[in-house]
LOGUSE-35754 format. One record per residue (C-alpha): x, y, z. Coordinates in steps of 0.1 Angstrom, whole numbers, m for minus. Example, Ala and Ser with C-alpha at 12.3 -4.5 7.8 and 13.67 -1.06 7.14 Angstrom:
LOGUSE-35754
SITE      u      v      w
SITE    123    m45     78
SITE    137    m11     71
//
This chain:
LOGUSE-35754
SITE      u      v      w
SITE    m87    m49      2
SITE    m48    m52     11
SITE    m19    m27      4
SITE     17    m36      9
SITE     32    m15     35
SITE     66     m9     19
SITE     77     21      3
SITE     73     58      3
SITE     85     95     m3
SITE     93    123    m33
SITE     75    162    m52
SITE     69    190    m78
SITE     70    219    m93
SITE     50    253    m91
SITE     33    240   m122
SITE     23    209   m102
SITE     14    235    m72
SITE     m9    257    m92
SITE    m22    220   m104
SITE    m26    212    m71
SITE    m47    237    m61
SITE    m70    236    m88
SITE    m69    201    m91
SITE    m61    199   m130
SITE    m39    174   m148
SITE     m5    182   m147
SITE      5    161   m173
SITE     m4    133   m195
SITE      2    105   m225
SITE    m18     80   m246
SITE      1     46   m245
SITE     m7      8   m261
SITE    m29    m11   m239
SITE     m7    m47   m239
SITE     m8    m67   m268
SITE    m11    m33   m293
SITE    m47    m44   m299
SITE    m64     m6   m282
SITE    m50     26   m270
SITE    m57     38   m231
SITE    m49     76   m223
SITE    m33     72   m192
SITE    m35    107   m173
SITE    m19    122   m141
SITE    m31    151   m116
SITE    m21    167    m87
SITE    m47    158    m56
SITE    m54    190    m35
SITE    m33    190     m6
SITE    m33    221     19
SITE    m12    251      7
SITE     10    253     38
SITE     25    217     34
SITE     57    214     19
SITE     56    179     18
SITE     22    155      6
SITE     17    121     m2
SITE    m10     99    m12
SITE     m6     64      3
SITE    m35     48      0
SITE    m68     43    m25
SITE    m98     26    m19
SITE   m109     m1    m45
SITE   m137     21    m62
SITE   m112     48    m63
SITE   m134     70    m44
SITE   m113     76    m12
SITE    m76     82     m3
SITE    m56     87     22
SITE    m24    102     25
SITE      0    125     47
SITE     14    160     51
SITE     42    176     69
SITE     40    212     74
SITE     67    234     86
SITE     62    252    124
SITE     84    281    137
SITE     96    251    161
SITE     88    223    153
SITE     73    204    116
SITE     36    196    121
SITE     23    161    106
SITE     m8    160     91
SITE    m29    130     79
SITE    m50    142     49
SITE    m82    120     38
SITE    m96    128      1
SITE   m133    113     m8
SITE   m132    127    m47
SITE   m117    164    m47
SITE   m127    174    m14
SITE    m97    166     17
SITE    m97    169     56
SITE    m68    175     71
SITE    m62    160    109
SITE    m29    171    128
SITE    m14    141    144
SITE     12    144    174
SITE     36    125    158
SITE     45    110    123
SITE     17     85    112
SITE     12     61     76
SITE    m20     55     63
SITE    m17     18     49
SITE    m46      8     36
SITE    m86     16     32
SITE   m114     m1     20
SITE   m147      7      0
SITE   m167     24     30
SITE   m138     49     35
SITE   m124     30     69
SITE    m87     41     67
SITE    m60     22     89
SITE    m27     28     98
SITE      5     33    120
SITE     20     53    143
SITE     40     52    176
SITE     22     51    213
SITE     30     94    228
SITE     56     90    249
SITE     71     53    241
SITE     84     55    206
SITE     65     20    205
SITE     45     12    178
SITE      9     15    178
SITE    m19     10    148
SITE    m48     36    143
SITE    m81     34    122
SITE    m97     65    109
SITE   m135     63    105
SITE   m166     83    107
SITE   m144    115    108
SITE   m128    103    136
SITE    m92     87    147
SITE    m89     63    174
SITE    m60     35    184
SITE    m69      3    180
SITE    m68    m24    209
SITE    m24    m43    209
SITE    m13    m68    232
SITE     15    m58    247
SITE     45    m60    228
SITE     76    m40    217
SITE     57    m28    186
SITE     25    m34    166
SITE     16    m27    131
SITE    m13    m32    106
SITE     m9    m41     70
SITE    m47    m43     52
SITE    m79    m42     57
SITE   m107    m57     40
SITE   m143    m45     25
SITE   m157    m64     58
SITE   m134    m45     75
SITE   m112    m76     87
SITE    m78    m60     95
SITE    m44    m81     99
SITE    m11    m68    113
SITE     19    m83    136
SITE     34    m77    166
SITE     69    m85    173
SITE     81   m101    209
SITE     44   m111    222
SITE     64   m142    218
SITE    101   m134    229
SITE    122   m131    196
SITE     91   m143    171
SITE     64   m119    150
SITE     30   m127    158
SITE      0   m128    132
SITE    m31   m104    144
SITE    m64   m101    128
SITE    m85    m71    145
SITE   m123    m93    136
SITE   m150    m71    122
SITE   m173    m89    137
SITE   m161    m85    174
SITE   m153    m48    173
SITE   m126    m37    196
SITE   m110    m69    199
SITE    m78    m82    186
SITE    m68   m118    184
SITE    m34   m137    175
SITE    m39   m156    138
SITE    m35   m195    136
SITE     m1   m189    112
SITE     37   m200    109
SITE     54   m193    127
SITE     75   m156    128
SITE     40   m145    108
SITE     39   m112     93
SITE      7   m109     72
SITE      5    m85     48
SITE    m27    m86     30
SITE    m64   m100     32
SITE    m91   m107      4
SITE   m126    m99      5
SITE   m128   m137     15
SITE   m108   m131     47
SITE    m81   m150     29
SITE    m47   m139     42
SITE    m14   m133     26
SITE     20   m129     42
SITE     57   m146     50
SITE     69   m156     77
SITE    107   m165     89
SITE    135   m143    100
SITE    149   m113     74
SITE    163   m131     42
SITE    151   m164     50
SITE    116   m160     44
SITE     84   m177     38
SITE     55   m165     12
SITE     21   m183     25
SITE    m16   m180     22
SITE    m39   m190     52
SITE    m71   m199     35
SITE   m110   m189     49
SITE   m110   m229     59
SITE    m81   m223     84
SITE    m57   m240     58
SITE    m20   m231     52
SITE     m1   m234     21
SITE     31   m221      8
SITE     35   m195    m19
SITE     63   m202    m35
SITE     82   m209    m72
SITE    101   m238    m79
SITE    137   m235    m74
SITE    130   m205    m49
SITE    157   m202    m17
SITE    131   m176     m3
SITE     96   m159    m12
SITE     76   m134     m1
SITE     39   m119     m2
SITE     36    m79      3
SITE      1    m77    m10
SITE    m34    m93    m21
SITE    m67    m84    m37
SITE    m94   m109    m52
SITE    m78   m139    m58
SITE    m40   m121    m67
SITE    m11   m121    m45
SITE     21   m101    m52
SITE     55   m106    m41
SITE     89   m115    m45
SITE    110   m150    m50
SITE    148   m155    m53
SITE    162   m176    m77
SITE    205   m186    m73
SITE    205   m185   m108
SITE    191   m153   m118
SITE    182   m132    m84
SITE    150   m118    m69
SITE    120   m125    m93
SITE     89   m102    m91
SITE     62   m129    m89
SITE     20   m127    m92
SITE      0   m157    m74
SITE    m33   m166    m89
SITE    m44   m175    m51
SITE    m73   m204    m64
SITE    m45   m228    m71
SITE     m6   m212    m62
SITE      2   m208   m101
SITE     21   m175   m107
SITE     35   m156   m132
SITE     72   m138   m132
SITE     65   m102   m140
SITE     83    m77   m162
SITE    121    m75   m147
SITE    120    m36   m155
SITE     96    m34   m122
SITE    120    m35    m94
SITE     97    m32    m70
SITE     63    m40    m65
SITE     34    m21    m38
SITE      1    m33    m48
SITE    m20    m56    m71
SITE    m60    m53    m77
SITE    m90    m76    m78
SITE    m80    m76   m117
SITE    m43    m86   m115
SITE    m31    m52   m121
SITE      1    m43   m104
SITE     19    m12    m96
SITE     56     m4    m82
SITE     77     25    m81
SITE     69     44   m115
SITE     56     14   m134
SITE     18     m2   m141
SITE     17    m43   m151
SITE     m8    m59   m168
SITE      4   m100   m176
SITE     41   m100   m183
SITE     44    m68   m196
SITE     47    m31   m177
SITE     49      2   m187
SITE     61     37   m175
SITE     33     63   m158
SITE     33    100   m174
SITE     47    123   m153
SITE     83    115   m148
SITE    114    128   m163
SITE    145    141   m164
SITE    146    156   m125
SITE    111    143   m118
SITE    102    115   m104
SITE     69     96    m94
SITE     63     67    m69
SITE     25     45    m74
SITE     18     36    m40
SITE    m19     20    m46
SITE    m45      6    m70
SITE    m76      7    m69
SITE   m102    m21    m86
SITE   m113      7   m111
SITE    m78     15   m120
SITE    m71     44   m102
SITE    m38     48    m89
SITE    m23     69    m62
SITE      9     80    m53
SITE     38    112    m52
SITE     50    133    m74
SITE     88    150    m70
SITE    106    172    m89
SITE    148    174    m79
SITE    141    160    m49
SITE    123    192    m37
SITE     88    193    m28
SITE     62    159    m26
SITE     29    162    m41
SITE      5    138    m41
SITE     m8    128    m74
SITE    m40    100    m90
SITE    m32     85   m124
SITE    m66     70   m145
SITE    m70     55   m176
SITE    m34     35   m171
//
């Protein structure tokens, strides 16, 4: 699978709490499906989170939209306690974690991986969550590490930044040769940010505002994802044979963009999506409080005047996770299905 690693943060109310803990919908609407031709009930509800939290977020879902993973921060008479919370259906575990960690992405056997900072260094340092248990996963030594995706093989990709002095370096953590981690034939400045089932690999490369958008086929082959006219792109996500990402155009500004990864053609998505945080094996994309299918978007349930909600993650089902917040108050992490 693949999840971009940007975004985050926002909550709700004690509606949404008593939601929460019996894990109810909190709200919900029947829209068009695009093109008018059936109607989809697109729902929301609250995922149970621990009752002592004040803040919970869902970050992550698999692609059957079985599992997700998320965080928690709960409040200590000295000091706030982060949590990691992992859901498989209705059912979460909890895991305290010594300092902040981000669940970025998960795949269909449950394997959770994410990032964190090494105790003591403040350096950062990726994790993967599996079999109930967290361990770090193997770095080079660098000034900072970080893993974007994982895949159903349970390929993982990331980047470390000064294994070369003043360049990002391209990592894949190989499935097949657990506990290793190896630097990725890519551009140079790589920073991947997403990997297909295939073990084909999305990303940019080139320093901030100057980027790159490329794909690094199974083959070993390089080629640019890009638009005509473009003065930069970038890739923050894949799944099947979709990439996501952005483009920017002199004429108009940045352009939300979908790549159909078989042969680079893409299509410019709906404007009103300002940003975008995942796609699916079906093309489906989601971004701050908005779902795409094609060219056209529309608005999840759930928002409002003083409320606002954040989709972090898609699954291939349709799920979608993310947070709920209501006047910037209390984060609660919320599933929509049926969008």
């Amino acid at each position: 699978m693949n999840r971009s690693t940007r975004s985050r943060m926002l909550a709700a109310t004690a509606t949404g709490l008593l939601a929460a803990s019996l894990g109810v919908a909190v709200s919900g609407t029947a829209t068009a499906a695009p093109g008018g031709t059936a109607l989809r009930t697109c729902k929301i509800s609250t995922l149970p989170y621990p009752a002592d939290t004040y803040r919970a977020d869902a970050h992550a879902v698999d692609p059957t939209g079985r599992y997700v993973a998320g965080t928690a921060l709960r409040r200590g008479e000295i000091d706030n306690q982060y949590l990691l919370l992992f859901w498989d259906g209705q059912r979460v575990t909890e895991v305290e974690v010594p300092a902040m960690a981000e669940p970025v992405d998960i795949n269909a056997d449950g394997v959770v991986i994410g990032n964190g900072s090494a105790p003591g260094t403040g350096i950062g340092q990726p994790w993967i969550y599996r079999d109930g248990k967290l361990e770090q996963l193997p770095v080079l030594p660098s000034t900072g590490i970080v893993v974007s995706a994982i895949n159903d093989a349970g390929d993982i990709v990331g980047y470390g930044s000064d294994i070369v002095d003043g360049e990002y370096v391209g990592l894949r953590w190989p499935a097949a040769r657990p506990g290793t981690v190896e630097v990725l034939d890519a551009p140079v400045d790589a920073q991947p940010s997403g990997i297909t089932d295939n073990g084909t690999i999305v990303g940019s490369a080139g320093p901030f505002g100057d980027w790159n958008g490329w794909v690094r086929r199974p083959n070993g082959r390089i080629d640019a994802l890009t638009i005509p006219g473009a003065d930069w792109s970038l890739a923050s996500a894949a799944a099947g044979r979709w990439a996501i990402g952005q483009a920017w155009l002199d004429d108009t500004g940045s352009a939300r963009v979908r790549w159909d990864l078989r042969n680079g053609s893409y299509t410019l998505l709906d404007p009103e999506m300002s940003a975008l945080t995942d796609v699916n094996a079906k093309g489906v994309v989601v971004g701050d409080d908005r779902v795409a299918r094609g060219t056209t978007s529309r608005v999840l349930p759930g928002g409002g005047e003083g409320v606002g909600v954040g989709a972090r993650s898609i699954s291939d089902s349709g799920t979608i996770v993310g947070f709920r917040n209501v006047l910037a108050d209390r984060v609660t992490p919320v599933r929509w299905t049926g969008c």
